[in-house]
DRENDO-38485 format. One record per residue: x, y, z of N, C-alpha, C, O in turn. Coordinates in Angstrom, 1 decimal. Layout:
BEGIN
+--------+--------+--------+--------+--------+--------+--------+--------+--------+--------+--------+--------+
!    nxx !    nyy !    nzz !   caxx !   cayy !   cazz !    cxx !    cyy !    czz !    oxx !    oyy !    ozz !
+--------+--------+--------+--------+--------+--------+--------+--------+--------+--------+--------+--------+
!      X !      Y !      Z !      X !      Y !      Z !      X !      Y !      Z !      X !      Y !      Z !
...
+--------+--------+--------+--------+--------+--------+--------+--------+--------+--------+--------+--------+
This chain:
BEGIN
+--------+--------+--------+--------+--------+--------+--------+--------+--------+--------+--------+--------+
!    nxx !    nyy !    nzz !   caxx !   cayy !   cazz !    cxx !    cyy !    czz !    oxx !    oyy !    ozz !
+--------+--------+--------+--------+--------+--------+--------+--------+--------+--------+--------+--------+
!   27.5 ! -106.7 !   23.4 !   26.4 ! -106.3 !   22.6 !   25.1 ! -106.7 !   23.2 !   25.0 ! -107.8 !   23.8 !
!   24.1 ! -105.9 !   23.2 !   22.8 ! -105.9 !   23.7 !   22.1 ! -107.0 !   22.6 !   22.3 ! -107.0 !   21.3 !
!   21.2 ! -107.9 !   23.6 !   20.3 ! -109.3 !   22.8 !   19.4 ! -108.3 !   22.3 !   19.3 ! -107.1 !   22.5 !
!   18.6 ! -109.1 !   21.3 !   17.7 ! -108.3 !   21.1 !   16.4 ! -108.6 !   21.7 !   16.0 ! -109.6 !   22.3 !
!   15.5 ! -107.2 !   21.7 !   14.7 ! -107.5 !   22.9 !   13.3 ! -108.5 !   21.8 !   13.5 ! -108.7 !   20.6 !
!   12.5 ! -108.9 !   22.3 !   11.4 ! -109.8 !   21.7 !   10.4 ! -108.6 !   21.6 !   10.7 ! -107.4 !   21.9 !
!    9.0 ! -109.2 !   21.1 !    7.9 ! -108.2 !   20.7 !    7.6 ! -107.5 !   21.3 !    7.5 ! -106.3 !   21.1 !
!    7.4 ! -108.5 !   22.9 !    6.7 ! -108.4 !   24.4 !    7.4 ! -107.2 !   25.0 !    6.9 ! -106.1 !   25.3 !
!    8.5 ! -107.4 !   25.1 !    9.5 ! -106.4 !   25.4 !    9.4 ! -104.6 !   24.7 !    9.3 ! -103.5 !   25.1 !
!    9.5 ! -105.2 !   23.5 !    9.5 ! -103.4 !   22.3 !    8.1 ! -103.0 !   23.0 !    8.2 ! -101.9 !   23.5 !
!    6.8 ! -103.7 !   23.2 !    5.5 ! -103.3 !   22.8 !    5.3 ! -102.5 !   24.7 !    4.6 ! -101.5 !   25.0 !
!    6.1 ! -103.3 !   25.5 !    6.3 ! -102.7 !   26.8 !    7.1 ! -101.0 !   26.8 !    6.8 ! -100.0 !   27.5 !
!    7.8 ! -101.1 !   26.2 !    8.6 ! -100.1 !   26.1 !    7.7 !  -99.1 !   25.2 !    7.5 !  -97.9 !   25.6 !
!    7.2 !  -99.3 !   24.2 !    6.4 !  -98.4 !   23.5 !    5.2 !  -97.9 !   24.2 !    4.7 !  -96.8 !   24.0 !
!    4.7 !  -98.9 !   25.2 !    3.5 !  -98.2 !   25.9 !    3.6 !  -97.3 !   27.0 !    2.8 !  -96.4 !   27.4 !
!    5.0 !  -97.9 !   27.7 !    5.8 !  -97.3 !   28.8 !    6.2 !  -95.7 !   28.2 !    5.9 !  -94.8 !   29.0 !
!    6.7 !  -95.5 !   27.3 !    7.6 !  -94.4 !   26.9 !    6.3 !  -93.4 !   26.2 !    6.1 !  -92.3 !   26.7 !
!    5.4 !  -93.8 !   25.0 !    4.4 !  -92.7 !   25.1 !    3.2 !  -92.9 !   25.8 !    2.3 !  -92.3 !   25.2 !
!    2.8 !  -93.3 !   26.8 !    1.9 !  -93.3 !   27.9 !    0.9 !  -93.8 !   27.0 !   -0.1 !  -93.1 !   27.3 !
!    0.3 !  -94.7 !   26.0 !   -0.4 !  -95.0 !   25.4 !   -1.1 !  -96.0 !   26.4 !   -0.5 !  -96.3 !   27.4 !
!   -2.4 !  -96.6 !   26.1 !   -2.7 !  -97.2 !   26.8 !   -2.8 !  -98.9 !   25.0 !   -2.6 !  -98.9 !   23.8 !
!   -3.2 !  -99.9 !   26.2 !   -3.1 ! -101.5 !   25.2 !   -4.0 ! -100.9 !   23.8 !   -3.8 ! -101.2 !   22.6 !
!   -5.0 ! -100.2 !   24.2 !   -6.3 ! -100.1 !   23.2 !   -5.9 !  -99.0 !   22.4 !   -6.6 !  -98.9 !   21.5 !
!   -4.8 !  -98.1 !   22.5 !   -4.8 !  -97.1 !   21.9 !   -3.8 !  -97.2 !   20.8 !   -3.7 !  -96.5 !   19.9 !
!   -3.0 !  -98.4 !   21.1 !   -1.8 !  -99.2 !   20.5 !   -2.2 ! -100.0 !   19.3 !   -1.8 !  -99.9 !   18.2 !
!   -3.5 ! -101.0 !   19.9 !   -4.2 ! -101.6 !   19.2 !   -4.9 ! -101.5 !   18.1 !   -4.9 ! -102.1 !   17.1 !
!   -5.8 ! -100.2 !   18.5 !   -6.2 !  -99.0 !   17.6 !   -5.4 !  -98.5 !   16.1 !   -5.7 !  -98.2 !   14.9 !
!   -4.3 !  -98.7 !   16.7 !   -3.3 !  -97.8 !   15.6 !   -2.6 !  -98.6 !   14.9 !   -1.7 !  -98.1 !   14.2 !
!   -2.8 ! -100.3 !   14.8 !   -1.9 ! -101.3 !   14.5 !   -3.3 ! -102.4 !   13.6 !   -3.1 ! -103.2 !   12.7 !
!   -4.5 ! -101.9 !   14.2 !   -5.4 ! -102.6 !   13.5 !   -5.8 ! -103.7 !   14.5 !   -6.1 ! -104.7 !   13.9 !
!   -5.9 ! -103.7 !   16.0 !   -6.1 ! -105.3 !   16.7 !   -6.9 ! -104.5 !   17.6 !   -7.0 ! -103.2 !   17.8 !
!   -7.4 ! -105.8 !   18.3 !   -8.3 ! -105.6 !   19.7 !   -6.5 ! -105.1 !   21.2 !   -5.3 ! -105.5 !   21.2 !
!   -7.1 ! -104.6 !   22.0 !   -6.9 ! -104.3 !   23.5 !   -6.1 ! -106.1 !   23.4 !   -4.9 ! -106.4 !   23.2 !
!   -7.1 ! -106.9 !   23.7 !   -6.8 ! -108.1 !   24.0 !   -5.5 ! -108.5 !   23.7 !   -4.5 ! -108.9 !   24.3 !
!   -5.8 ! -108.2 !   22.3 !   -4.3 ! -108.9 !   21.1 !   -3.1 ! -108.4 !   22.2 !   -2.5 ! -109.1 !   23.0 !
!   -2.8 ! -106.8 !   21.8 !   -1.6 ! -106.4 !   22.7 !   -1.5 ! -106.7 !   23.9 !   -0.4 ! -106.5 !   24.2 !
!   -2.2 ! -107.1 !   24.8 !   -2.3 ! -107.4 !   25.9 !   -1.7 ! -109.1 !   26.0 !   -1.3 ! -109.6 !   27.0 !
!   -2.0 ! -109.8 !   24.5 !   -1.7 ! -111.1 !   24.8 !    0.3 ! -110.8 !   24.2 !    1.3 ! -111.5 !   24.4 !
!    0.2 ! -109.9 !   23.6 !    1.4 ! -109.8 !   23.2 !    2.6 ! -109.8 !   24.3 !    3.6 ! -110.4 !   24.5 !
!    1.8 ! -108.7 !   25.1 !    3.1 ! -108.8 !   26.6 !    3.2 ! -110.3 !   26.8 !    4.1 ! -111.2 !   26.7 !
!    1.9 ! -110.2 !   27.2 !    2.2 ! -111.6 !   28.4 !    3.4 ! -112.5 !   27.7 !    4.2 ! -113.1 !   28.4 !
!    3.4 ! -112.5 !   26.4 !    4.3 ! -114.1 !   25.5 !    3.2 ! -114.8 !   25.1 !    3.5 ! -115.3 !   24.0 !
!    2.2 ! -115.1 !   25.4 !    1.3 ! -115.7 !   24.9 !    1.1 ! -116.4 !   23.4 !    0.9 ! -117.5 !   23.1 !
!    1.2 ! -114.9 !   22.5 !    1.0 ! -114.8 !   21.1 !    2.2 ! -113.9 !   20.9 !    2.6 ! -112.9 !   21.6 !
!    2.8 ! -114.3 !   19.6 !    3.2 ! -113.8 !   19.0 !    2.7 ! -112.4 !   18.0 !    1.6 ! -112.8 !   17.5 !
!    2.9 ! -111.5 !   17.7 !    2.7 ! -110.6 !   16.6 !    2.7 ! -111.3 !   14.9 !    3.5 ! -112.2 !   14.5 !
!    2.0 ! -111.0 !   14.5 !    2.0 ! -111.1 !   12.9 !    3.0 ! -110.0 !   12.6 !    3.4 ! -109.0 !   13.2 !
!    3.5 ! -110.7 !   11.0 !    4.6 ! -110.2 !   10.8 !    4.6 ! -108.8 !   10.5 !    5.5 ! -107.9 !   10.7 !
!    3.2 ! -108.7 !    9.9 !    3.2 ! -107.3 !    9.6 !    3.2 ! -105.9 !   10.6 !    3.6 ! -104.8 !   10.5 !
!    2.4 ! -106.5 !   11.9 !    2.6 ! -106.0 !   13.3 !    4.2 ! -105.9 !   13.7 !    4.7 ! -104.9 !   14.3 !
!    4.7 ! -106.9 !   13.4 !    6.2 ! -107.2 !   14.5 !    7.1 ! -105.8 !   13.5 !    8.0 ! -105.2 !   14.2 !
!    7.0 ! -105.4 !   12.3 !    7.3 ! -104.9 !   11.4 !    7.1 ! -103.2 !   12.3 !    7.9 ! -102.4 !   12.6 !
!    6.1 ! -103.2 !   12.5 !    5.3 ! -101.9 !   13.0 !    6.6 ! -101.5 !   13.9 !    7.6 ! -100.7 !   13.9 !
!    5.8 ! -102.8 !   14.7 !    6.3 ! -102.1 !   16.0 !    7.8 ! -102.3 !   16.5 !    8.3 ! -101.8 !   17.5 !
!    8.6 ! -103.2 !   15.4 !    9.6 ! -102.8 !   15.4 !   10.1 ! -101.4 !   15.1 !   11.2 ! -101.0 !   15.5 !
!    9.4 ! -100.7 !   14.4 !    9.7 !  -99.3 !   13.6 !    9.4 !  -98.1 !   14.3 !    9.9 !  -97.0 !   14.4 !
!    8.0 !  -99.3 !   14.9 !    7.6 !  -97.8 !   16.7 !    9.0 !  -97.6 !   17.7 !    9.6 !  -96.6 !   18.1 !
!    9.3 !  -98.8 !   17.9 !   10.4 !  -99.0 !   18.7 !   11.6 !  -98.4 !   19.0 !   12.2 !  -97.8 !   20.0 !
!   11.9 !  -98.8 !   17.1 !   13.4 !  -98.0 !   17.0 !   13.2 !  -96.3 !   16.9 !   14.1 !  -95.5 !   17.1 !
!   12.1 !  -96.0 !   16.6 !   11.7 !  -94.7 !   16.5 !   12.0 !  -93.9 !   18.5 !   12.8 !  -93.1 !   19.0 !
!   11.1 !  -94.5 !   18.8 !   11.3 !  -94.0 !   20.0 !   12.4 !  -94.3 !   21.3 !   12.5 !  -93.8 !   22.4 !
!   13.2 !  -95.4 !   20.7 !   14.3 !  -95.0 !   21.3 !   15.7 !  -94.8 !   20.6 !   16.5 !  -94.6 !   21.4 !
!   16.3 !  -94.8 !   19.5 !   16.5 !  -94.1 !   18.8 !   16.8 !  -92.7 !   18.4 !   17.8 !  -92.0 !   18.1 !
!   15.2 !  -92.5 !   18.3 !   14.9 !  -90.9 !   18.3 !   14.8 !  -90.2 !   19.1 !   14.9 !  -89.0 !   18.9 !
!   14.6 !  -90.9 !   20.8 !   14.5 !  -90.7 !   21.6 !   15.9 !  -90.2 !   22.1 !   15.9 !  -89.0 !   22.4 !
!   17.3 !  -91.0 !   22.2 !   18.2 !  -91.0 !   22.2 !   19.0 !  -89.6 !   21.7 !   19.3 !  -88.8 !   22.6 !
!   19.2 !  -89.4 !   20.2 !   19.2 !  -88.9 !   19.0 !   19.1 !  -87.2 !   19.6 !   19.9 !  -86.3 !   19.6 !
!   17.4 !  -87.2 !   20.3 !   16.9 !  -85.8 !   20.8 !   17.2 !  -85.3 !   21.9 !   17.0 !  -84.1 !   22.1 !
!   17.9 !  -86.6 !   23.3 !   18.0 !  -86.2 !   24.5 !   19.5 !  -85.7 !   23.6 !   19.6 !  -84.5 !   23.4 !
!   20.4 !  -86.6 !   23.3 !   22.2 !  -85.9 !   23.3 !   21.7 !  -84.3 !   22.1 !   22.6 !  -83.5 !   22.3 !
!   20.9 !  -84.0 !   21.4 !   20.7 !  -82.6 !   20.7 !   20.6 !  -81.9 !   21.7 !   21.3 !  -80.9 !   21.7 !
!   19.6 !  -82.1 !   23.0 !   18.8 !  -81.4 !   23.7 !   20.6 !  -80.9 !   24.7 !   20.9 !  -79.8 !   25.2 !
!   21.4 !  -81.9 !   24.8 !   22.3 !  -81.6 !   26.1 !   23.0 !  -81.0 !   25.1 !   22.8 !  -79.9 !   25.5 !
!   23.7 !  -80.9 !   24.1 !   24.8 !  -79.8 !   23.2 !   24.3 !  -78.6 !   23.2 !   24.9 !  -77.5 !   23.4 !
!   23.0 !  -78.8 !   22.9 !   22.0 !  -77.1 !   23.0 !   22.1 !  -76.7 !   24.4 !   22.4 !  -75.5 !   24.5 !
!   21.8 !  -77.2 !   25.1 !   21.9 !  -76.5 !   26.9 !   23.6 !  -76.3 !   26.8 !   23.9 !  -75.1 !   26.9 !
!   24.6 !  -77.2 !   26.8 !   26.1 !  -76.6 !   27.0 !   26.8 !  -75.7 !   25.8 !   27.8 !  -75.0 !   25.8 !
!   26.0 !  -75.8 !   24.9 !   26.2 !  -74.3 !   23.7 !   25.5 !  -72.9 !   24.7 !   26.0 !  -71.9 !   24.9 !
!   23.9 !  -73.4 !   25.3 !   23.5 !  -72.4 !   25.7 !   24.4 !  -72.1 !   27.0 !   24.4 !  -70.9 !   27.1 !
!   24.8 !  -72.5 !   27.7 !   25.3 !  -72.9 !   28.9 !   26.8 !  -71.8 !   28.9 !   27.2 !  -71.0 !   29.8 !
!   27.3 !  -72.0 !   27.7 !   29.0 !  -71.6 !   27.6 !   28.6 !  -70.5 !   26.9 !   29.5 !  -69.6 !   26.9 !
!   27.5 !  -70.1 !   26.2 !   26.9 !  -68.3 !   25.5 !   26.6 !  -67.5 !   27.1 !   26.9 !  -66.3 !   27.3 !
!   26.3 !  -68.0 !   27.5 !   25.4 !  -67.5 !   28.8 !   27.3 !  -67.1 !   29.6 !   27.9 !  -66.0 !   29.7 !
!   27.7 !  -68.1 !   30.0 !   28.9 !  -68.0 !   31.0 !   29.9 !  -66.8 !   30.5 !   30.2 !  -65.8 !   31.0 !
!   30.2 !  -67.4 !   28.9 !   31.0 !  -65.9 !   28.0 !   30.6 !  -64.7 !   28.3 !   31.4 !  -63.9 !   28.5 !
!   28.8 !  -64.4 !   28.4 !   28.5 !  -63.5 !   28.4 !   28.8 !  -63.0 !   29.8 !   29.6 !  -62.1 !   29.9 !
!   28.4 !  -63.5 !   30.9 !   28.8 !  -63.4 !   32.1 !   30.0 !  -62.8 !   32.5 !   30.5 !  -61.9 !   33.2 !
!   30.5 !  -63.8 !   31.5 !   32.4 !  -63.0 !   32.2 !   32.5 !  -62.1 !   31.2 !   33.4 !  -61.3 !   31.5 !
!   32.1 !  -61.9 !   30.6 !   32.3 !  -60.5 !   29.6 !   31.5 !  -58.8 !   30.8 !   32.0 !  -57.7 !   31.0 !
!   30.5 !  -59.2 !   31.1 !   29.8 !  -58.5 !   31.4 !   30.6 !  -57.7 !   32.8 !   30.9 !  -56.5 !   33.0 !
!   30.9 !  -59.1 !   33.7 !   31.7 !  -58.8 !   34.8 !   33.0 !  -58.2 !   34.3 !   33.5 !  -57.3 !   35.0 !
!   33.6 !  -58.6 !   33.2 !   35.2 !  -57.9 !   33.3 !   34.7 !  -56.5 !   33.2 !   35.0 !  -55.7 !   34.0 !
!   33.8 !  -56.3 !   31.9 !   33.1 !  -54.7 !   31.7 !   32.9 !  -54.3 !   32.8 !   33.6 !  -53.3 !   33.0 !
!   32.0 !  -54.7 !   34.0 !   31.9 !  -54.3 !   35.4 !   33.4 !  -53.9 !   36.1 !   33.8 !  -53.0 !   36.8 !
!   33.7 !  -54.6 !   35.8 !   35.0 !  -54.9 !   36.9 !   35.9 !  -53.3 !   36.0 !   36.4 !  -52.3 !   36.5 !
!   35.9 !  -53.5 !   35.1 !   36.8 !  -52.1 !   34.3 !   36.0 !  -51.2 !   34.7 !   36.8 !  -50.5 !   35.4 !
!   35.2 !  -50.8 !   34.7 !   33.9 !  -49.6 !   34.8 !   34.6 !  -49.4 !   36.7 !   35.1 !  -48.2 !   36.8 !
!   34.6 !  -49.9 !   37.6 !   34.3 !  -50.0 !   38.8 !   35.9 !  -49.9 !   39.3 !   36.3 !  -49.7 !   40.4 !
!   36.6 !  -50.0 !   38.3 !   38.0 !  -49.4 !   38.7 !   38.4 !  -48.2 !   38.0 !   39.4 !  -47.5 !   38.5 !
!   37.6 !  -47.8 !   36.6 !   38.0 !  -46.4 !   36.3 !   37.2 !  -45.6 !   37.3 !   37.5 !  -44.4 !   37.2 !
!   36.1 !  -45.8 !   38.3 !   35.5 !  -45.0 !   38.8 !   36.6 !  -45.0 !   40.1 !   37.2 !  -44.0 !   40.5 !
!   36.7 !  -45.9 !   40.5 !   37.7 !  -45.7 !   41.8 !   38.7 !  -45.0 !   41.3 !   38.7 !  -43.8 !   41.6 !
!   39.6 !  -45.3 !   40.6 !   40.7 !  -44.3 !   40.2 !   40.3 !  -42.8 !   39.7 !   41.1 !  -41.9 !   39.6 !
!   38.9 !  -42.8 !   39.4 !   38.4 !  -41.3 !   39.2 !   38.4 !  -40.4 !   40.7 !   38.8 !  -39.3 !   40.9 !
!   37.9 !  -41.3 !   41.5 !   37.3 !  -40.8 !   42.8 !   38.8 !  -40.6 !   43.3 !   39.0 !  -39.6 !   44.0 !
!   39.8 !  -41.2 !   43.1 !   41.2 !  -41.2 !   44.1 !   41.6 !  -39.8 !   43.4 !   41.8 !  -38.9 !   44.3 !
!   41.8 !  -39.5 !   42.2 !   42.3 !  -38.8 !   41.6 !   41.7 !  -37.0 !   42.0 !   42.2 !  -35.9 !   42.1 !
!   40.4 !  -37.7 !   42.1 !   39.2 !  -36.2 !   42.7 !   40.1 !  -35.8 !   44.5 !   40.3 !  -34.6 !   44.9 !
!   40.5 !  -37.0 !   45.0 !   40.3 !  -36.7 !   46.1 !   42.2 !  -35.9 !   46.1 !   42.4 !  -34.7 !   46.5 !
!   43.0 !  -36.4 !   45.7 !   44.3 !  -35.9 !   45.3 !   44.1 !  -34.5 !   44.9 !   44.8 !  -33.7 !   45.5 !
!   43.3 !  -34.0 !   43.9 !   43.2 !  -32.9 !   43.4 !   42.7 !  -31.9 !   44.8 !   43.1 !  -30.7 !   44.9 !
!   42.0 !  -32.3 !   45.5 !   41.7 !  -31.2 !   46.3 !   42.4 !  -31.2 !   47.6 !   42.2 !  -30.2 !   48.4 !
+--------+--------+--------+--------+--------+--------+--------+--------+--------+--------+--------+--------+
């Protein structure tokens, strides 16, 4: 079983994963640049109401992150095996089409 990660850790991963910058984090949680910035280092801890957040940022984005990549790969091998069906459907049609014409053409050629 995976430890759990600490604040420093989620708030890394949260900046890492939506490209946010410390201030834009900060912004959205109610603190200075600084604060989050002391949060990586270990320095300071989160208030609880913060740690709350961003635990919720966290699980949100990898979680949901998770959640969206395995939707995203069943939808490509659904689309993947519609596409392939269609393929070999198309080709057998081809392939019938391209032997009643040869047997047409043999049969033309017999007749004369």
């Amino acid at each position: 079983m995976e430890k759990e990660k600490n604040s420093a850790e989620k708030v890394k991963h949260i900046l890492e994963f939506t490209g946010w910058t410390g201030g834009h984090l900060g912004h959205l949680l109610g603190v200075s640049a600084k604060t989050i910035y002391s949060w990586l280092s270990g320095e300071v801890e989160p208030e609880v109401e913060n740690a709350e957040t961003i635990n919720k940022l966290y699980y949100k984005f990898t979680d949901g992150f998770e959640l969206a990549r395995r939707e995203y790969i069943e939808g490509a091998e659904k689309s993947l095996h519609r596409k392939n069906m269609y393929e070999l459907d198309k080709n057998n049609k081809e392939s019938k089409l391209f032997w009643r014409r040869k047997s047409a053409r043999r049969r033309q050629k017999t007749e004369v």
